[in-house]
SEVEX-311192 format. One record per residue (C-alpha): x, y, z. Coordinates in steps of 0.001 Angstrom, whole numbers, plus 500000, padded with zeros to 6 digits. Layout:
residues N
XYZ;...
END
This chain:
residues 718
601048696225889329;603582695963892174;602610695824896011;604253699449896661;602556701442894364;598726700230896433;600305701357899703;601525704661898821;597978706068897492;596602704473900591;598906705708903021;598467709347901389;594611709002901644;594572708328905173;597025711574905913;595153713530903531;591535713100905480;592705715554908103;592946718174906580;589658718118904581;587954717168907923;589628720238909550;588570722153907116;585059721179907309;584421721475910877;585911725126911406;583819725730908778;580440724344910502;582561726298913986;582000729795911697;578693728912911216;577501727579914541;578532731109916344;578077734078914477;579567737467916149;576553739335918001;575547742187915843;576178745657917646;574671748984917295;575858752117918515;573945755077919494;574833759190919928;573692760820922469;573555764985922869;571863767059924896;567924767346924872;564914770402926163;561161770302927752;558285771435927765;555435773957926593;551880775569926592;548556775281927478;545788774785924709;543233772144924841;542694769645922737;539718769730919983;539660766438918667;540147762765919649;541932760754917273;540764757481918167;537601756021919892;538315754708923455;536472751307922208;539029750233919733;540300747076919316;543788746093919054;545205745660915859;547233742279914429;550713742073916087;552076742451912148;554307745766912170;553081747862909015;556317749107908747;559413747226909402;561434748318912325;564872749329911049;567838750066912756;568857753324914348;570701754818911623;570271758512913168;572378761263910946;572253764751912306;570169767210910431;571331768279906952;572793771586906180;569860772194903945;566633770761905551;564015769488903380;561498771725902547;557667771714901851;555113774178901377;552695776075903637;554449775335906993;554889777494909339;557485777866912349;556886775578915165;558401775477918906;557963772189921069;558870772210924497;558631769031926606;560036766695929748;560219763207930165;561281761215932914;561162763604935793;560004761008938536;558407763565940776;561589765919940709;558881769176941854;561428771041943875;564293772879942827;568024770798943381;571279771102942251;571403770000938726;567532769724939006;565302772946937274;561919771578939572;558550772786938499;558376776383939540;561579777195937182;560432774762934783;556832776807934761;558955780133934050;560767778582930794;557547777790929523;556007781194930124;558854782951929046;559184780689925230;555350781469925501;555816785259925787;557792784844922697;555563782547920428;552096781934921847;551642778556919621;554091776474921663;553753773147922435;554327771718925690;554094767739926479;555627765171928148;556443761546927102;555704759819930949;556909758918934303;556197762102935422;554288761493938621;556330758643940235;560047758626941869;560708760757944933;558698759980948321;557590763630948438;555572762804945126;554575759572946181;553024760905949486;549815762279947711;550470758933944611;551630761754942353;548392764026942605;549199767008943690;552124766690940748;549173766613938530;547700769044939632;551249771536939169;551259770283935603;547566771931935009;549026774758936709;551812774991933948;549554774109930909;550513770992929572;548932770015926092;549506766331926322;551356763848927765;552146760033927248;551361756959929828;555009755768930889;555229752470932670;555723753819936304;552045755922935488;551004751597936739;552695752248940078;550087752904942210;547894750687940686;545788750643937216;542750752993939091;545111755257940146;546160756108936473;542842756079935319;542160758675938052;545227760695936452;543051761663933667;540069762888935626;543051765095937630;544788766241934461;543207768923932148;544860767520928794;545000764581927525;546797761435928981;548031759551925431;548490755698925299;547434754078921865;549064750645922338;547592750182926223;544581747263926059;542041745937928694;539061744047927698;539965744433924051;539392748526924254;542019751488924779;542638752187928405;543695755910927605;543199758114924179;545300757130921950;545798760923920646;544278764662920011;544877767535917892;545790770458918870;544933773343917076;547079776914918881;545328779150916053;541934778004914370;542482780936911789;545579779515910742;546185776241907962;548547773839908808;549646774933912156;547789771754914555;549479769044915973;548190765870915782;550228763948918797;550000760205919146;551130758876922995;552616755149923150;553924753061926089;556881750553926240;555692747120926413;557878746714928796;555469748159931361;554413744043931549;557634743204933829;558560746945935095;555753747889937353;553771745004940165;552203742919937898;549012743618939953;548761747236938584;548088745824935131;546006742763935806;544039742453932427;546019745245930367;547955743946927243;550454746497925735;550516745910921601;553308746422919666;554393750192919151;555027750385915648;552083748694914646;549921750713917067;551436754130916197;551095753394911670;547810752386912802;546597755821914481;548632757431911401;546224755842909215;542874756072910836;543871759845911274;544858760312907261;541593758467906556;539396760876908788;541303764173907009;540926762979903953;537163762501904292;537117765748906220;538912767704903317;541787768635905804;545485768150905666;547460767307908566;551223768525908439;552656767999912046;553034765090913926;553986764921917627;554679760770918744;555276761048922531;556729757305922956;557398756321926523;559929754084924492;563573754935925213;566717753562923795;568335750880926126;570399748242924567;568433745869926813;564725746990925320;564120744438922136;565212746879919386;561603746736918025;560215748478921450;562733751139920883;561846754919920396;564649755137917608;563338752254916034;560151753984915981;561596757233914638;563508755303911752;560242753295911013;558516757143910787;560859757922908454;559866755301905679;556196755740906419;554898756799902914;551524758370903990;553808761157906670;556166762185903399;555991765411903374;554758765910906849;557074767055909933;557225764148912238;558691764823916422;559025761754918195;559241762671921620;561124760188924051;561344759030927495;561843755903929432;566070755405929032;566435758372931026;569239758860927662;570136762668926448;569173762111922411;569006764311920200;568937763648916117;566889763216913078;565784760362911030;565544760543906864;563985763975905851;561200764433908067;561556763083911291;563382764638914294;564421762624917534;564680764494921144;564514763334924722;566142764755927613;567397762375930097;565666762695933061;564676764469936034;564766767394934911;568015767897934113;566987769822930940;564130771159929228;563504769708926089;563173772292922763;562701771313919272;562026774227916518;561196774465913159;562155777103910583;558667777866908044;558594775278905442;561663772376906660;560601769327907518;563605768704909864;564148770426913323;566635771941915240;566285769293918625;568145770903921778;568312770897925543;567921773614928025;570028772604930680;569130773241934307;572687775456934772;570631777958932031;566750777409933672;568336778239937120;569003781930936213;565488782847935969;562934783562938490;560121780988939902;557127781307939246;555277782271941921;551808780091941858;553695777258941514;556552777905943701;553553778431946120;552016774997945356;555426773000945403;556142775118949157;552617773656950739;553448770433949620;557004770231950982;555772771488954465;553541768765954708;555863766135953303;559091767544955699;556867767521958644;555992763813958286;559447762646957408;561811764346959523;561663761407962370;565915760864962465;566412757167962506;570302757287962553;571722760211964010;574984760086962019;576075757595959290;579406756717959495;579252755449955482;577698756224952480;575182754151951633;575611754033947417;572878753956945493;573136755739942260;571446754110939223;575022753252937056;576275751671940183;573043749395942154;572089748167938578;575190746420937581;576572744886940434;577345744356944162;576821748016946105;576930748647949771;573356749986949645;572116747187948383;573789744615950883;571987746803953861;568501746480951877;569050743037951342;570209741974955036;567413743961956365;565189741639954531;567337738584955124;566902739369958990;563295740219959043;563121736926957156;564238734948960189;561500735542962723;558671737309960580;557695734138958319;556315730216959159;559971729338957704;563253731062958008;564789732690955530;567312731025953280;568460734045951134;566853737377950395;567239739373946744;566117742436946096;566313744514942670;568541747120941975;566054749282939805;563932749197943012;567000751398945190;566457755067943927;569213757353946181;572513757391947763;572675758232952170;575067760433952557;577884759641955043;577854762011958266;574400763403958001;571246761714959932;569509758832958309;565873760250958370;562529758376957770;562537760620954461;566053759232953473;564616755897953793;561631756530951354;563855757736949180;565525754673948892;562772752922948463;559646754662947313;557624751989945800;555989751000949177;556765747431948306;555952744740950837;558909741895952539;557493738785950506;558795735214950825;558171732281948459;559546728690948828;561813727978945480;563820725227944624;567906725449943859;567046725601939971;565159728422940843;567240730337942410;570492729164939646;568022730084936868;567052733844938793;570646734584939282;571675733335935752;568596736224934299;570180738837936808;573423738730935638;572696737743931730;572445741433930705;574940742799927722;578350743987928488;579037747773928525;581243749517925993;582983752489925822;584488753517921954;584221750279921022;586139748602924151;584440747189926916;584115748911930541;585664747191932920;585003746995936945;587689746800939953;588756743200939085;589381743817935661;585627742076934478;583063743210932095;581288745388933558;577332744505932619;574836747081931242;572534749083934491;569553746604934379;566232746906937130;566622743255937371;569958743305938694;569746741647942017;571515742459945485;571790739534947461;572168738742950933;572702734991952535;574420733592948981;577284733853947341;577439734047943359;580833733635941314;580176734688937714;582442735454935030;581338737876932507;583749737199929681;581427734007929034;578404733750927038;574482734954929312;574298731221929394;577342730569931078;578610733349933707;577069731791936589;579974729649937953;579028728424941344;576344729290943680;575909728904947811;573947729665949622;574637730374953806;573182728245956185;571476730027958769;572009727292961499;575817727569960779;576898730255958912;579089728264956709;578237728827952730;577234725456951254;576854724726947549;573493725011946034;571283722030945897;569432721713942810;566773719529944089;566539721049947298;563741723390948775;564747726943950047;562713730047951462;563324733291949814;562638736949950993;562048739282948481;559902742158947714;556643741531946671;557281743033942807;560042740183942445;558122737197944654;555765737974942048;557588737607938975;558502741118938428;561264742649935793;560825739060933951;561933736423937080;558820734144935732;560945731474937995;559506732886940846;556033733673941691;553490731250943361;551612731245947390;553704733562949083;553961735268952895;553477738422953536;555513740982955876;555778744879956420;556532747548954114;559865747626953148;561106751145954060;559467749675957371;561997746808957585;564969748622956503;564593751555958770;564241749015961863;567260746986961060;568715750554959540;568429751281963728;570189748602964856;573209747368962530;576604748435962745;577083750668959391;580491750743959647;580414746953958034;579252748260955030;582207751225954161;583185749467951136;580909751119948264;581404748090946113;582698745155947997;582646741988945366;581811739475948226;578278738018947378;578166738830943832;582053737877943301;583234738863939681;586104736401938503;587608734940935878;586902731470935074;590960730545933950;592541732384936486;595228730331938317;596259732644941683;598519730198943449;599802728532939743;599185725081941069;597355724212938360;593742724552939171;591761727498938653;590469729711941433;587145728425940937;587198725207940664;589339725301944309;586304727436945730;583794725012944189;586120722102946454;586704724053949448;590334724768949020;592438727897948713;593053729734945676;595662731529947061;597677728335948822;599735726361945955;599993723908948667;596100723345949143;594515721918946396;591499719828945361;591363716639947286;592702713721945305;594691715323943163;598336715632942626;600129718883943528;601583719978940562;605375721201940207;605486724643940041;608564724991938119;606372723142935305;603044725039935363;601522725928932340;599893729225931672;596172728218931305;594529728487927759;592776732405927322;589476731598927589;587167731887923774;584204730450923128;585215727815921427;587355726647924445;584386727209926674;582144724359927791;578563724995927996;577297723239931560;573962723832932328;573752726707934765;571752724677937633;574366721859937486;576904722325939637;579643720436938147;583437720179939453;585910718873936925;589345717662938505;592448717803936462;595096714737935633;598277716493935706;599535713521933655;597112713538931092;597481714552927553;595267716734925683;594459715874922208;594791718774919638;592439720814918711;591034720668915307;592969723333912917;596258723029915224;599691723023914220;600196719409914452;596707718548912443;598074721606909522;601752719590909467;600655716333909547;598303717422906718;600839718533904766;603319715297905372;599523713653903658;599630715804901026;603243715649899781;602919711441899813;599547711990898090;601051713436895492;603664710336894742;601351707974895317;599083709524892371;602079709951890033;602968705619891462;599284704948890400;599792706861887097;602831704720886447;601292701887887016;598776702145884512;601536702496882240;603448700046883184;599970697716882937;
END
């Protein structure tokens, strides 16, 4: 066999090896990183609340122990479809009217766009004037939220919703606020029942976990059993001193469970339950774990064998969300927002199994009249409340101060750069150490102050009604990387399918509590990147100087916080630990509130501590991105300053950078603080799967070919 016809197989091999090697690592690329799975929710208007019957009949001892964490029925996704144009029907059920609120944070007096409880009492006796059997609950979070609630710790709220006749209502995680007594003390206040089934201390039920309630003993069929259940997220979203000991089991699991000790008891007792009321202090954020949803809940309802047959209301609260749909044939889905922006309403025609869920909006509840007792109640309680608040601690402000909850939870806001230096600044003199850098979480800012009115002690509150104390904790630079990587990790927002972008043309992230304004640091993140990756570079100020310095790893810093976060609040289990111990917060913002120039602070969102940028962007076209010149002190904006050591590049030869994707992305740790430096002159290799590794592949393939047909003449020739 001659020499030639060895060297062409061979040299075909080697050209041929690309191309299968290509292949196989996009291949193991495909595999490696999966796109995110995405559902989308609808949401509609939603209605409140109802009547006044008590309850007959515990479902569930106080003493029970918690079940295994096992869901009996598999959370599904929320595949809500609106209700059929012919409902399913059963037998021997008659009509049915549920009223109920959620959400309304201590919202007792009457605003624009808010109904407040003496309107809210006049719906209800109004639907009750109409049909004496109506329901009225509420699924939490009702006592919490504005500083004229949280001047008596929701009490005298309590005492309002006696006044209107509640029949039941569900523990929601801000029922913790003022501490785990003072919800226990809710129930001796409250004439109905306070629901929780899934809330644990000492291995027994802190609250009932539900009742039945029975309008008409002479009638069959026409109780309610309702079933309360509270969002394990309580854990991270109240101080983790308000539920020392208390456990919060999964709400699936908890709920089938009631369902079935309930069945068990009716079917021993000869009875036959045919309405079920869940009031699930759940909600429906895209940040909850999809099996702590309400929807999840309601779709898990749905494929419950033992409630076929049987009309199922889950009630939500908790993502302050307008919902309103129905799951399968039997289960119907309402919640109203919050705040009482609407009253929620669900009815039921005799015999369907599905309901008709609505809201009745606050522009409809504001034509009717209050009702007297309880505009009565809700006037004494703003004359004490006005009294002790009116002190004016700015006589005019020159800005407005932004707090609303889409804005403070996803990024940089004016409001929360005032909140955050007034901590940064108590933080020098009040503590052992000075303060390094002060945080404080957006979920924890609850109002806007308006520009050109006084600032007034009650403004203040407003802002921040949790009566949170200035903490500070020493933390290391991971730390404090790995707490701002968690604050800015949340999911991206989208808007029919496209995502919602902020002033710099970024990803706008999804409103999170945990979202952290900052004052004494500067972040640069990049939300087009993976969680992992958006933090880009972190200093932090030094307060000798002034001048930002990179973060140190290794190093030791102070940090002034509020005592929820030192403590390792809305999930920062980074922090926590021996901490100091200052003032009230309102305390601390109202002094430095008193002194600071406002005017400083006009821009609503000002992108200077919390900086939003793209990781490729090139400003001056000199070659190296904007932040990697920030992370070496040069200036983006100057082609003629760039990174020391390197050669200026000729700007008649730039090349547009690559569009960042994740597979051109490089995962660096986010507590290392890396700086790569460009060679101009150097050559990048191509990427697997690029033209030139497809055509030189090909040039492999075509030789392959005559070198089999050489070998094939060989073994003739042979």
């Amino acid at each position: 066999m001659k020499k030639k016809f060895f060297i062409l197989p061979v040299l075909s091999t080697v050209l041929l090896a690309p191309a299968f090697l290509a292949h196989q690592v996009s291949a193991e690329e495909a595999q490696a990183s999966p796109e995110p799975a995405t559902t989308e929710l609808t949401n509609q208007p939603a209605a409140e609340e109802a009547s006044a019957a008590q309850p007959t009949a515990p479902a569930a001892s106080a003493e029970e122990k918690p079940a295994d964490s096992q869901n009996a029925a598999a959370p599904a996704g929320p595949a809500a479809t609106e209700a059929a144009a012919a409902p399913a029907q059963s037998e021997n059920l008659p009509e049915a009217t549920i009223l109920h609120t959620n959400d309304v944070h201590g919202r007792i007096v009457e605003e624009k766009g808010v109904i407040g409880d003496a309107k809210l009492a006049t719906v209800i006796k109004e639907e009750r004037a109409k049909n004496p059997k109506v329901l009225v609950v509420d699924a939490g979070d009702a006592f919490q939220g504005l500083p004229i609630s949280n001047s008596s710790k929701g009490e005298e709220r309590a005492k309002i919703l006696n006044e209107i006749g509640y029949d039941a209502m569900a523990v929601g995680n801000h029922e913790f606020d003022f501490g785990l007594d003072e919800a226990k003390k809710y129930k001796e206040i409250l004439k109905f029942p306070l629901l929780s089934s899934n809330t644990y201390a000492n291995n027994a039920r802190v609250f009932q976990a539900s009742t039945i309630v029975d309008k008409d003993p002479a009638v069959e069929g026409d109780e309610f059993v309702v079933i309360g259940v509270t969002t394990p997220e309580t854990a991270t979203k109240t101080h983790p001193k308000n539920i020392q000991g208390v456990t919060f089991t999964d709400p699936i699991t908890e709920v089938n469970r009631v369902i079935d000790e309930i069945e068990a008891r009716a079917a021993a007792e000869g009875k036959n339950y045919k309405n079920y009321v869940v009031l699930a202090h759940l909600g429906v954020d895209t940040t909850t774990p999809t099996e702590w949803r309400g929807s999840t809940l309601a779709e898990a309802l749905s494929k419950n064998p033992k409630l076929k047959g049987k009309r199922v209301t889950v009630i939500d609260g908790h993502s302050h969300t307008v919902e309103s749909t129905t799951y399968g044939d039997n289960v119907t889905y309402n919640q109203t927002g919050s705040y009482l922006h609407n009253i929620g309403k669900v009815t039921f025609k005799a015999n369907q199994l599905l309901g008709n869920p609505q809201q009745i909006p606050a522009e409809t509840a504001k034509k009717v009249a209050p009702d007297p007792v309880v505009a009565d109640m809700v006037s004494k309680i703003k004359a004490r409340y006005d009294a002790d608040n009116a002190k004016v601690i700015v006589a005019n402000s020159p800005v407005e101060l932004n707090g609303d909850r889409e804005n403070v939870r996803v990024r940089e806001t004016n409001l929360g750069n005032v909140v955050a230096d007034a901590l940064y600044d108590y933080g020098q003199t009040g503590f052992a150490n000075k303060t390094d850098l002060a945080v404080t979480n957006g979920g924890g800012l609850r109002e806007t102050i308006a520009k050109d009115k006084p600032i007034t002690k009650g403004n203040v509150i407003a802002v921040l009604p949790f009566g949170n104390t200035i903490s500070q904790i020493k933390v290391t630079g991971q730390n404090i990387a790995d707490m701002f990587a968690k604050s800015l990790g949340s999911i991206l927002q989208e808007k029919d399918g496209k995502p919602v972008l902020d002033e710099n043309g970024q990803p706008l992230l999804e409103p999170s509590g945990g979202y952290l304004q900052i004052s004494g640091a500067k972040v640069y993140y990049d939300t087009t990147l993976p969680a992992n990756q958006r933090v880009l570079h972190i200093e932090i100020k030094n307060k000798e100087t002034g001048v930002y310095e990179p973060l140190d790893p290794n190093k030791t810093y102070y940090l002034t916080t509020n005592d929820f976060l030192a403590a390792g609040g809305d999930g920062y289990t980074m922090l926590g630990g021996p901490r100091e111990e200052g003032p009230s917060m309102d305390v601390a913002f109202a002094d430095y509130l008193a002194k600071a120039d406002l005017t400083a602070y006009a821009v609503i969102n000002p992108n200077s501590r919390a900086i939003s940028i793209l990781s490729t962007k090139d400003t001056d076209g000199d070659g190296y991105t904007d932040i990697e010149e920030i992370k070496q002190g040069t200036d983006p904006a100057n082609a003629a300053s760039y990174p020391a050591g390197a050669k200026a590049a000729d700007p008649a030869k730039q090349v547009v950078p690559l569009v960042n994707t994740p597979k051109q992305t490089k995962q660096v740790p986010v507590h290392v603080a890396k700086t790569f430096t460009k060679d101009p002159a150097a050559k990048e290799l191509p990427q697997t799967g690029s033209e030139s590794a497809v055509a030189l592949s090909l040039v492999g393939m075509v030789l392959g070919f005559f070198g089999l047909a050489g070998i094939k003449k060989s073994h003739k020739e042979d």
